[in-house]
Each structure stands twice: as C-alpha cells, then as structure tokens.
C-alpha positions in Angstrom: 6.7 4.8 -78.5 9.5 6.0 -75.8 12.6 8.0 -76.9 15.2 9.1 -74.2 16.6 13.0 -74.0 18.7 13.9 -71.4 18.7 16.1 -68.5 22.4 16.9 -66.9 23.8 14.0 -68.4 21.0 11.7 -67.2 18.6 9.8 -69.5 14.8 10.9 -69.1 12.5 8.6 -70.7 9.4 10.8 -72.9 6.5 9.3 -74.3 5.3 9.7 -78.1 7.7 10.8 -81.0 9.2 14.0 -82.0 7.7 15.6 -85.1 10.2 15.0 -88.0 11.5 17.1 -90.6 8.8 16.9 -93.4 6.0 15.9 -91.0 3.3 17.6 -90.7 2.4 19.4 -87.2 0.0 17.4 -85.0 -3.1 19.6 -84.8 -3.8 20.9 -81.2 -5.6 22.6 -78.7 -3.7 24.5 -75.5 -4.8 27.3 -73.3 -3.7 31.4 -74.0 -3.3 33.5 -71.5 -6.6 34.4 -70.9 -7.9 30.7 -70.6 -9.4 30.6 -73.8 -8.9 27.7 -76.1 -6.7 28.5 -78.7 -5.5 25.9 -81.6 -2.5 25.7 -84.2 -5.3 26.8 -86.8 -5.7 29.9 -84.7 -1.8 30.8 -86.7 -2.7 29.6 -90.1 -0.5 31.2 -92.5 2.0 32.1 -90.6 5.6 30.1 -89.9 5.6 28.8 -86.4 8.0 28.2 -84.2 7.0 26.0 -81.2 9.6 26.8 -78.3 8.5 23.4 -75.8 9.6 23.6 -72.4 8.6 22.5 -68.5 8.3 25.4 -66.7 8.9 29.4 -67.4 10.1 29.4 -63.7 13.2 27.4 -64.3 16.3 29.5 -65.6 17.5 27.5 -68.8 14.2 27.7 -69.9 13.1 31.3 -69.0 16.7 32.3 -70.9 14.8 30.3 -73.7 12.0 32.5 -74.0 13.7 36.0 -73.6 15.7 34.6 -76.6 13.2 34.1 -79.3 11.3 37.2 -77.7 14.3 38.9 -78.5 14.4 37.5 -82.2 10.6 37.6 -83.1 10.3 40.7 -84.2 13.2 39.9 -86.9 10.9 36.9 -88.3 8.1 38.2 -91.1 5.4 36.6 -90.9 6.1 34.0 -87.9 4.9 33.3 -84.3 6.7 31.6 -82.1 4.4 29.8 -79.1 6.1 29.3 -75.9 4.3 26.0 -74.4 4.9 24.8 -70.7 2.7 23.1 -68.2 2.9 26.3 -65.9 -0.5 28.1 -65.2 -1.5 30.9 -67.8 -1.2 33.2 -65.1 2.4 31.9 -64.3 3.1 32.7 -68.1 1.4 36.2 -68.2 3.4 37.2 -64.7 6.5 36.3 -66.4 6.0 37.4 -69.5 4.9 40.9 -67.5 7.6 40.9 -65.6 10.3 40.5 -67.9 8.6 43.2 -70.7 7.8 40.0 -73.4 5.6 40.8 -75.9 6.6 39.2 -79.0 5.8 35.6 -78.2 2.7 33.9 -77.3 2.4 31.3 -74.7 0.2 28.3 -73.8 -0.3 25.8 -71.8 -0.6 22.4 -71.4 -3.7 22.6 -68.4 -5.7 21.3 -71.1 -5.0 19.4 -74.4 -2.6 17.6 -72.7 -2.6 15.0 -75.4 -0.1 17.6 -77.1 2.5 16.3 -74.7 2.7 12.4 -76.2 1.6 14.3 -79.8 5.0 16.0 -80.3 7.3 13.4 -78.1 7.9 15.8 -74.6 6.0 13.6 -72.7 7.9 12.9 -69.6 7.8 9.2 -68.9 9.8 9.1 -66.0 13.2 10.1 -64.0 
C-alpha cells in the first residue's frame, strides 16, 4: 500500500500504512545505541511514544527531539523512542552534544522492515 505525505509542499510517496488509532503497534526490532538489538517488548508496560524521523542531523527534526526530551520527564510511566536511519553513533553524538537524556533512540540499520511496518517508508521524490 502507498500513501503520500508531503515535504515543502511537495507530495513524497511512502510505502506501507500508518498505524491507526486502535491498532495495535507492529512488533519490532531496531538498533540502541550500543548496537544491541533492542525490541518494542524491551518497553512493555510502559506508554510509548514513537517520535519517526530521517535523520537527527536535519534541523526540523533535531528541534523534534530536543522537544519530547524536554517533555519526557513530565510523562509517568512513558518512553518516548526517537527512530531514524542515522548511525547509532550519529544518535549518541547528538544526543551527547545537546545534553539528551530522557529519550531513547534507534535505528533503522537493521529491522528495516519497521520502515514499510508503520507507513515511513520513503517510496520516492
């Protein structure tokens, strides 16, 4: 299935289908930071919030994850996973950097499946 978002006012064509209200999430396998295998089971019992992006390098989406780092801490009993296709050592540099330590991020370098899973697949453009 192909669904269009939009990038600047242009149409981007992604592969698979956006969870939907109700659903349940797709199971899945990324890699944390220090290039272990981690899975959404790994979070079990807590609420997650998945913030899905392309790259932490790019500023709308870096402004994303300083965001929810910010709000985190507020949110009992909730993780929020920061996923992008960057390098776990482009995440941890970051997330370093910039003094983040209330979110979690993976990466797509493996379980790339997860892309098509929750709809972010980019198809083309």
């Amino acid at each position: 299935m192909s669904q269009t978002v939009t990038l600047a006012g242009n149409p981007i064509p992604v592969a698979g289908r956006f969870p939907q209200k109700g659903d349940s999430a797709p199971a899945f396998t990324l890699v944390a930071k220090d290039l272990a295998d981690v899975g959404l089971a790994a979070y079990a019992g807590k609420r997650k919030i998945l913030n899905i992006f392309p790259s932490i390098d790019t500023p709308t989406c870096a402004t994303s994850v300083r965001q929810f780092n910010a709000k985190a801490n507020r949110l009992a009993d909730t993780v929020v996973l920061c996923i992008s296709a960057d390098l776990p050592f482009a995440q941890a540099r970051f997330c370093g950097a910039e003094g983040l330590d209330n979110v979690v991020t993976l990466s797509t370098l493996r379980g790339r499946e997860f892309l098509e899973n929750y709809g972010v697949a980019i198809a083309g453009g």
